[in-house]
N, C-alpha and C positions, 0 to 999 in steps of 0.2 A: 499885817496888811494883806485885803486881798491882791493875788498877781494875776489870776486867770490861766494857769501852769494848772495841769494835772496835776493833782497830791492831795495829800491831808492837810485837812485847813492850817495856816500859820498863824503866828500874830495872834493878837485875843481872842480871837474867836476860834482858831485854833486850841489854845488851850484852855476856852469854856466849854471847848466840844468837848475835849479829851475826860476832863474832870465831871460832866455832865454825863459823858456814857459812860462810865465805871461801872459793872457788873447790871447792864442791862441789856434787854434784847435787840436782835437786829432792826426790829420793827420801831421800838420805842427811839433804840440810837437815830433810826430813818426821819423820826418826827421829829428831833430833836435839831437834827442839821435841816431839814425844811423852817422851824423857826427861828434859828439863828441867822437862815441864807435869807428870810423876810425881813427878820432884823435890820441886817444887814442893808438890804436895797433901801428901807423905808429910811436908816439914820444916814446915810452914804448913797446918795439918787448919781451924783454927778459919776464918785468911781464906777458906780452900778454899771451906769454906761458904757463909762470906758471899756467897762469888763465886758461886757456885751460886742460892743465895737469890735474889739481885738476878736472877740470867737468869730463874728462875720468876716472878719478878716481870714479868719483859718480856716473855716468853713469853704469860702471862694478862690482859697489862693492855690495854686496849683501842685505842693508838697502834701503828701497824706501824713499825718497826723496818727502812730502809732500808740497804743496803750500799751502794751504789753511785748508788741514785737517790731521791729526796723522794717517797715513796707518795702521802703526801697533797697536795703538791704539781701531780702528775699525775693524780689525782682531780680536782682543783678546777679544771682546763683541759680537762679527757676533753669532748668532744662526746657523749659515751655517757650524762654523767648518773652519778650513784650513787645511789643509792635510800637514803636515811638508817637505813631499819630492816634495814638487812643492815650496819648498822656491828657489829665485835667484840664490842664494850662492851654492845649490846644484845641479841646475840645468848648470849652467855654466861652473863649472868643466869637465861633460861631453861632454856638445857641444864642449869646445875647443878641446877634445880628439877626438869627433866625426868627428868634421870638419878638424882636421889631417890627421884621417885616409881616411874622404872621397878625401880627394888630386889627387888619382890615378884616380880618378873619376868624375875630375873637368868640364869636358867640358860637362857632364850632368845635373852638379848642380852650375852650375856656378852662376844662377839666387840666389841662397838660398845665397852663399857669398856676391854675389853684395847688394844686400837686407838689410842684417847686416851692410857690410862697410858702407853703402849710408846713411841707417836710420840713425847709430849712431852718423854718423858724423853730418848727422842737429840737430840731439837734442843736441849733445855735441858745436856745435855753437852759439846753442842760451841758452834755460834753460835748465836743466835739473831736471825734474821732475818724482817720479817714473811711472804716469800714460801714461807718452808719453815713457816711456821705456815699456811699455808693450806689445806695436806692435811687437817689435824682440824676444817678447818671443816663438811663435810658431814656429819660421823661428829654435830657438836654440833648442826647442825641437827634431825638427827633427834631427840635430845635434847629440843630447845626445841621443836618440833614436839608432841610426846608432853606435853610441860607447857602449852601454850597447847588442845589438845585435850579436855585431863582439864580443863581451868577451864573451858572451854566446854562441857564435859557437867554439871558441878557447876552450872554457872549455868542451865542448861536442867534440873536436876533440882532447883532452886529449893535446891540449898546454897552459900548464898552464903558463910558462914564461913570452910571450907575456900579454895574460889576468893579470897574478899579476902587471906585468910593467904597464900596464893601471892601476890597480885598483890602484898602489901604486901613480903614476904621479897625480891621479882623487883626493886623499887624502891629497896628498902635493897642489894642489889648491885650495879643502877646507881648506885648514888649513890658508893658504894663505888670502885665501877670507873674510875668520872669523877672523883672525887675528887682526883686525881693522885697519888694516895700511891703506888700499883703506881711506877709513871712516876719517882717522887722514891727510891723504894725503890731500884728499877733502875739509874738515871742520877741521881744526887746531882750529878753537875757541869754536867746540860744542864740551863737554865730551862725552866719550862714556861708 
């Protein structure tokens, strides 16, 4: 059965791939798991989804998403430092606020939303890993950029309403974000 976990296929399909690529080329093995993964969606639409699901899940959620080596891991020994407020999970709160507010404003920055939908949906198609999510990080800065801006003009134009309703919505999607449910959504079999 498919899980959505990085690996070699399991389950039937697992071992019709295994026995299908036997002493063939990389190319041919590549069209061989593109018509299985068709297979796949076309006989099974509903898990399709889920599987889908889960990767937007991992895709938005604030933990990166290693192939081959522990991000955070490598973080935590870097001589370089990370700066805490450039983590995911806090940056993203903002940009969705950001890119709310930039709405009225759409046919100027239409390109910055296109960009996000477009990226996230190939990597949400195929793997999802944290180092191919790091292209739409600057796209979401500007974002959060634009919403920490406008709270800082609302507070210097003494409306705090507006500015607390952001800050409080910004806080309920951290909470959200950290919460681990993205994470438990995504990966039901890794603890957190």
């Amino acid at each position: 059965t498919a899980t959505g976990a990085y690996g070699e296929p399991q389950g039937e399909i697992g071992k019709c791939f295994r026995e299908e690529c036997k002493g063939k080329s990389v190319a041919e093995q590549d069209r061989i798991a593109y018509r299985l993964a068709f297979e796949f969606i076309r006989e099974n639409p509903r898990q399709a989804l889920s599987l889908l699901t889960r990767k937007l899940a991992l895709f938005w959620g604030y933990r990166e998403i290693g192939n081959n080596l522990s991000v955070t891991y490598y973080r935590q020994i870097s001589f370089l430092g990370y700066p805490p407020f450039l983590s995911f999970g806090l940056i993203l709160p903002a940009a969705v606020i950001g890119a709310f507010l930039a709405i009225p404003r759409f046919r100027t920055v239409w390109l910055l939303y296109a960009f996000v939908l477009v990226y996230s949906a190939a990597i949400v198609a195929f793997v999802v890993v944290g180092r191919y999510r790091l292209a739409v990080v600057p796209f979401l800065l500007i974002f959060a950029g634009h919403c920490l801006a406008r709270i800082g003009r609302w507070i210097a134009n003494g409306r705090l309403k507006p500015a607390a309703a952001a800050v409080a919505v910004m806080a309920a999607l951290m909470l959200f974000i950290y919460s681990g449910y993205l994470w438990q959504l995504g990966y039901p079999l890794v603890e957190t």
